[in-house]
N, C-alpha and C positions, 0 to 999 in steps of 0.2 A: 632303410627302414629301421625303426629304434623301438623295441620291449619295452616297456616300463612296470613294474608290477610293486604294487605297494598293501601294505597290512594296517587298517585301523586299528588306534588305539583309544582308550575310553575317553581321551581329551575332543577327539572329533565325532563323538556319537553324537547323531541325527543331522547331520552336517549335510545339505546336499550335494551331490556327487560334483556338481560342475564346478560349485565353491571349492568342496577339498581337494580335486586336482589342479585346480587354478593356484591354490596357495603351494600345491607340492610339485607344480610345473611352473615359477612363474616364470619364465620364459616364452610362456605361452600365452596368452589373453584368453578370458573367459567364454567368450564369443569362437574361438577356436575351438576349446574344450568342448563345448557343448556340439561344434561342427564331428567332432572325431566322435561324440556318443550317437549323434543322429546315423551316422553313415556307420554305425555298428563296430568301431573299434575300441570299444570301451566296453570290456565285462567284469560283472561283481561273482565270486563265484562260479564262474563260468557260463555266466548267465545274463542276454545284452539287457539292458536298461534306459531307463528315459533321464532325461538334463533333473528333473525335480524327483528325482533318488534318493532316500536318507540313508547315508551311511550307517553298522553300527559295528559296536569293537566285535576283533577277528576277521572281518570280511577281508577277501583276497582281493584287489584288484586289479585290472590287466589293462596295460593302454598300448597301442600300437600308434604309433607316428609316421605316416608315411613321408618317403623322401620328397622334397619338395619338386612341384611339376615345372616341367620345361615351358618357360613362354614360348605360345608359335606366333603369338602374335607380329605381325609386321611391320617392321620398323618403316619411317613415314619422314623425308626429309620436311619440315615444317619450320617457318622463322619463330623461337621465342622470345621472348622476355624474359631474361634469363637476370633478376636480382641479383642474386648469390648462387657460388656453386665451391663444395669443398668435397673434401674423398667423402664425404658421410651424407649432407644434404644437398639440397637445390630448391632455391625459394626461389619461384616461377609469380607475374605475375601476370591472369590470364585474360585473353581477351573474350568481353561477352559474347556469346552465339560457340564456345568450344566445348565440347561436352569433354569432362574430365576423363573418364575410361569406358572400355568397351562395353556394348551389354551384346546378350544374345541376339541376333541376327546385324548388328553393325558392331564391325569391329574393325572399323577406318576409321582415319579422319580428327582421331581422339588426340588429348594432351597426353597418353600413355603413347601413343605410337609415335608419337613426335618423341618425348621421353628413350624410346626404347631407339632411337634415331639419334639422338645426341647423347644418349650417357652410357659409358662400358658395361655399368652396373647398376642394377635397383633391387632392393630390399625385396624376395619371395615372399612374405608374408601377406600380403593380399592378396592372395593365387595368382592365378594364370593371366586373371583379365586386368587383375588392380596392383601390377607390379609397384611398388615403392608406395601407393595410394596411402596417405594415412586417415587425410581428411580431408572432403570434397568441397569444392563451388558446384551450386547448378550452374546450367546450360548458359544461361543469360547472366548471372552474376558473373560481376569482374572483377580482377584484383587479385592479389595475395593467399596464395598458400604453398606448403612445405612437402619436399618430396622426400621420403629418405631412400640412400641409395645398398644400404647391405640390413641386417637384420637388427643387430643392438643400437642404430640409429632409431627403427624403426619401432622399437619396443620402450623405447628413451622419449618418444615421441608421443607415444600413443597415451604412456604411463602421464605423462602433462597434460594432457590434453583428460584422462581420466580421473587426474588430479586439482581440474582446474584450473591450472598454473599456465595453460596456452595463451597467450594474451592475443583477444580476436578483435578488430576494431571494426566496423564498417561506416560508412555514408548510404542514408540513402532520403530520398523525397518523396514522403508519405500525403495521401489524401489527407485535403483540412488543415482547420489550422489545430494545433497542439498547444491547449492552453499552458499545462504546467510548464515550466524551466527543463525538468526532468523526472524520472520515474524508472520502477520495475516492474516489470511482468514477470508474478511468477505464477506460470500453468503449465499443468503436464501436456505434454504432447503424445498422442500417438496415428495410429493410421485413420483413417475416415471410415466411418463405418460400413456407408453404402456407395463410395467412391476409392476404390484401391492404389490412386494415382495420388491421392489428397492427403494431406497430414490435416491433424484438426488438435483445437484444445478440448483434452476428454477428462472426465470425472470416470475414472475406468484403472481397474487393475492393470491393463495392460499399456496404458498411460506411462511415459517415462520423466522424471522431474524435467522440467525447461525455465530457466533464468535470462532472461534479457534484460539488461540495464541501456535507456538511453536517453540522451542528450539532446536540448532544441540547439540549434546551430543558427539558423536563420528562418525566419519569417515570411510567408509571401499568402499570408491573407487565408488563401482557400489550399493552399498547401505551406509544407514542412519540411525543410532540409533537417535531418538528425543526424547524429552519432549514437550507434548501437554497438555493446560491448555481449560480446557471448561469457557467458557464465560456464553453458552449457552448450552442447552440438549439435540438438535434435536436427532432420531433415526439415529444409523448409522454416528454422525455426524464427528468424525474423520476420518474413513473409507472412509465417501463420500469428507469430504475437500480434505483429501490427497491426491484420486485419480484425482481428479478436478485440484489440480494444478501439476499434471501428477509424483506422487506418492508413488503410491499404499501402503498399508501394506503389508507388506512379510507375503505369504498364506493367504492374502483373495482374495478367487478366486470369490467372486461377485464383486465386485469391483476391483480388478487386472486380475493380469492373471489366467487362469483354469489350464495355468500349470508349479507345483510350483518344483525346486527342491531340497526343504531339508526335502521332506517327511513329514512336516508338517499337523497337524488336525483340523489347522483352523487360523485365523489373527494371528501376533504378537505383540499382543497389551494389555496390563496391567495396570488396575488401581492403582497406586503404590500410590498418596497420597489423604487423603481424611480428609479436614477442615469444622468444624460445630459450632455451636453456640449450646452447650446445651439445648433441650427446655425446661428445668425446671431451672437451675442453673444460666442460661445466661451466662457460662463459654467457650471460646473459649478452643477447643478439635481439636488436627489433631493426625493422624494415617497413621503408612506408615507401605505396603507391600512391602517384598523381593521379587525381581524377581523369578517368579515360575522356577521348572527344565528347560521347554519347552525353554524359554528365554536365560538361561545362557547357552544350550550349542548348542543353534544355535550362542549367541557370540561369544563363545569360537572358534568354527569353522570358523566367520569371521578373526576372529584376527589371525588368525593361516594361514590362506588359499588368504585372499583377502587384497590388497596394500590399504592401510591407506594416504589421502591425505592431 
């Protein structure tokens, strides 16, 4: 467990609390910080406090760290797709239908327990259930993404990915055909308001900026092959742009329609390229997956069956 105790001065008056120990921890993420003031390890004065705190000069403040929790999760021998693997990452690229880490009441069967299966080590920073976890696929999305296996990978990691600098590529085959060549979606995203499963685009404080950039690839009349570039991370965030500017991914029936007809097990949508900055080497690194089966012969069936415009 590690103390920390720090004294404003008049250059951080009115600063809120979770900003000024983010910048006087950074070793730590903001999202962290604000986890240690919820769970009461964070006082000003002697006195606990909320994430939107203003500091002002003089104040005393107290942080306790506690030591990072043991995984008990259990390791799960599972076949991956193993891209890359070095002492620091492992860029995994996943198959649709794998849910990337545990939640409460399932805690089998994940790409963490396979993870905790094949590698001596992953990065605590995610807790208990999200070892090495930086950034997620849903369930049904496949493809590409980055594990880190100790903690300055994993703050290397985050920090790109916070800085924009993660290069995210995807494929996917949207509803309709998509007149423009290309375009951005820029809409905040946040949670749904009367569905707590749903992301949505909100005109809302609580709203997080979302950028999507994408590209027509191919034509096929009443649908669209694209390429979509994350700017940003939101949950759900291609899923919800697309439907937002009316559409959908072919087979996501939360966001499109619930009734889909190429028998499909879930979106059509693939992480296909994924660019990183080394966090040891400072070497730029990208990695690309081939379109999984699922992909190529739902094309195969546009190309064959439906007029190309």
């Amino acid at each position: 467990m590690e103390t920390l105790r720090f004294e404003v001065d008049q250059a951080d008056d009115k600063k809120r609390i979770d900003v000024f120990l983010s910048e006087k921890i950074p070793k730590h993420s903001r999202s962290y910080i604000q986890k240690l003031i919820k769970d009461g390890l964070v006082s000003v004065n002697g006195q606990k406090v909320k994430s939107n705190f203003r500091v002002k000069p003089g104040y005393l403040i107290d942080v306790t760290i506690p030591p990072p929790k043991e995984i008990s999760l259990q390791p799960e021998p599972m076949e991956l797709d193993i891209v890359y693997e070095d002492n620091d990452i492992v860029v995994i690229n996943k198959p649709q239908g794998m849910v990337v880490h545990p939640a409460p009441g399932n805690y089998s069967g994940t790409l963490v327990n396979a993870l905790l299966y094949s590698c001596d080590e992953l990065s605590g920073i995610g807790g208990e259930i999200r070892p090495g976890i930086v950034h997620r696929l849903d369930k049904d999305t496949s493809g590409l993404l980055v594990v880190a296996k100790n903690d300055t990978a994993h703050h290397s990691l985050a920090q790109q990915i916070k800085d924009r600098t993660l290069k995210r590529i995807y494929w996917c085959i949207v509803e309709k055909n998509i007149r423009e060549d290309k375009g951005v979606i820029n809409a905040p995203i946040g949670r749904h308001p009367t569905n707590r499963k749903k992301m949505a685009v909100l005109n809302s404080p609580t709203a997080k900026p979302a950028i999507t950039h994408f590209k027509v690839l191919e034509r096929f009349g009443v649908y669209t092959l694209i390429e979509a570039r994350l700017e940003t991370g939101r949950t759900h965030q291609i899923r919800v742009h697309m439907a937002y500017i009316g559409h959908p991914v072919v087979g996501d029936s939360v966001y499109g329609s619930r009734k889909q007809r190429f028998n499909l097990k879930g979106q059509v949508l693939h992480a296909k390229k994924l660019g990183l900055i080394h966090p040891s080497t400072g070497e730029y690194m990208e990695f690309e997956a081939p379109l999984p089966q699922y992909f190529e012969e739902l094309l195969d069936i546009l190309r064959r069956n439906y007029t190309q415009n």
